[in-house]
C-alpha positions as CSV (number, residue, x, y, z in Angstrom):
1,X,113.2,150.4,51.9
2,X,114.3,147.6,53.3
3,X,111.8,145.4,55.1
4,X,114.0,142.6,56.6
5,X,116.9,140.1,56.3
6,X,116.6,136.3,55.3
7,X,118.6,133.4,54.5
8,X,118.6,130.9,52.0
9,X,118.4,127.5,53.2
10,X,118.5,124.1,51.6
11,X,115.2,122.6,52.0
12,X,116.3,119.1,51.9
13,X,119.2,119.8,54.6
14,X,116.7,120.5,56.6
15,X,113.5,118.2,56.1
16,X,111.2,119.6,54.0
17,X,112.2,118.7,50.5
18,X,108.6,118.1,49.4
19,X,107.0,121.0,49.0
20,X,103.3,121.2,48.1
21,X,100.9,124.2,46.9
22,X,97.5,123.7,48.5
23,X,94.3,125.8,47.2
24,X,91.6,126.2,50.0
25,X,88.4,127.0,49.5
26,X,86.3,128.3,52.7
27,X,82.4,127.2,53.2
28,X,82.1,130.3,54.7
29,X,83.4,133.7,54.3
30,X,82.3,136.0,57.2
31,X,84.9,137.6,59.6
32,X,85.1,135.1,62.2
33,X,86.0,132.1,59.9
34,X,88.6,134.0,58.2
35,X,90.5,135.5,61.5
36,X,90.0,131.5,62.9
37,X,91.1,130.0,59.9
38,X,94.2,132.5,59.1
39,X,94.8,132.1,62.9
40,X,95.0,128.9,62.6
41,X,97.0,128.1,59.7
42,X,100.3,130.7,61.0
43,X,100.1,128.0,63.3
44,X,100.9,125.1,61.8
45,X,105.2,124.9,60.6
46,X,104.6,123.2,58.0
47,X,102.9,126.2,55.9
48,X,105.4,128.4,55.3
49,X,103.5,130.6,53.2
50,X,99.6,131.9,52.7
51,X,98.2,134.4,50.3
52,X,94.7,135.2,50.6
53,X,93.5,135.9,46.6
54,X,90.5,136.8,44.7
55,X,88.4,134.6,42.7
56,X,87.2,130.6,43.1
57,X,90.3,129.9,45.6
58,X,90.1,131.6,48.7
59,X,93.9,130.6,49.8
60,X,97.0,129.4,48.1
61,X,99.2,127.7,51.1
62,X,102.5,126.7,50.5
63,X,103.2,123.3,52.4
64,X,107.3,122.3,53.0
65,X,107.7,118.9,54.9
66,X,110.1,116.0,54.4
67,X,108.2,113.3,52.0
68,X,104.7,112.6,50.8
69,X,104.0,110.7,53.6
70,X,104.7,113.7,55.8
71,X,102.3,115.4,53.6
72,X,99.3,113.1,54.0
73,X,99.8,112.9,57.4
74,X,99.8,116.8,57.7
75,X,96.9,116.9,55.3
76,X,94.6,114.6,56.9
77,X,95.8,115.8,60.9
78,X,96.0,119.7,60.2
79,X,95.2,121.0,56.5
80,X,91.4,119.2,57.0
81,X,91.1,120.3,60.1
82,X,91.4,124.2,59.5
83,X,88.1,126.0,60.6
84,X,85.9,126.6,57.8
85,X,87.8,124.5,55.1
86,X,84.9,123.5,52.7
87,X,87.3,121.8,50.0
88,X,91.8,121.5,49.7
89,X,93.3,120.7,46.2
90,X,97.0,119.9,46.9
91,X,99.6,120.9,43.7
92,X,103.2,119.2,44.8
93,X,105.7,120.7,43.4
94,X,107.9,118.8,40.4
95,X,110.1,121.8,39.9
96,X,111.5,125.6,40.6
97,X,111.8,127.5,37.6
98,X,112.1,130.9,39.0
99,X,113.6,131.0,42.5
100,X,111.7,133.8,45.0
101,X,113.8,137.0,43.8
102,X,116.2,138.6,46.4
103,X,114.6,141.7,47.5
104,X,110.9,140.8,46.5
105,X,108.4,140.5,49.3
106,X,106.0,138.3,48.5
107,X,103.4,139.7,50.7
């Protein structure tokens, strides 16, 4: 079944050639925190993806902006100041070795 329709673009085209994988551990993990902070973060362009997983890391976000210096500033401004964020370990990405698969869903 098809779920939807997306193009490809090149992320450096566009500004956001400096990708980063942030975990995020919560302080707290009761319903409100969780609806605020997942409100919060599919508010923010920058993230354009979060997965919710099991184990130490409550949240994997995937962070796209131009440079590092883009990052930092999108760390300190908007990643720290997600509600509930106890602790954010940032991962930047030094390469792609398997491309997202045409016709997987990664939700």
């Amino acid at each position: 079944m098809i779920t939807h329709y997306a193009a490809c673009l090149d992320s450096v085209k566009i500004g956001r050639g400096f990708e980063v994988f942030v975990s995020v551990a919560l302080s707290v993990r009761d319903r409100a925190t969780i609806t605020s902070f997942e409100e919060a973060v599919c508010d923010l362009p920058e993230v354009v993806e979060a997965h919710r997983l099991f184990g130490e890391v409550d949240y994997r976000l995937r962070v796209a902006v131009a440079d590092a210096e883009a990052y930092e500033r999108c760390y300190t401004n908007k990643l720290a100041m997600l509600p509930g964020v106890a602790q954010l370990v940032s991962h930047p990405l030094m390469k792609v070795v398997v491309p997202r698969r045409a016709g997987l869903n990664s939700a």
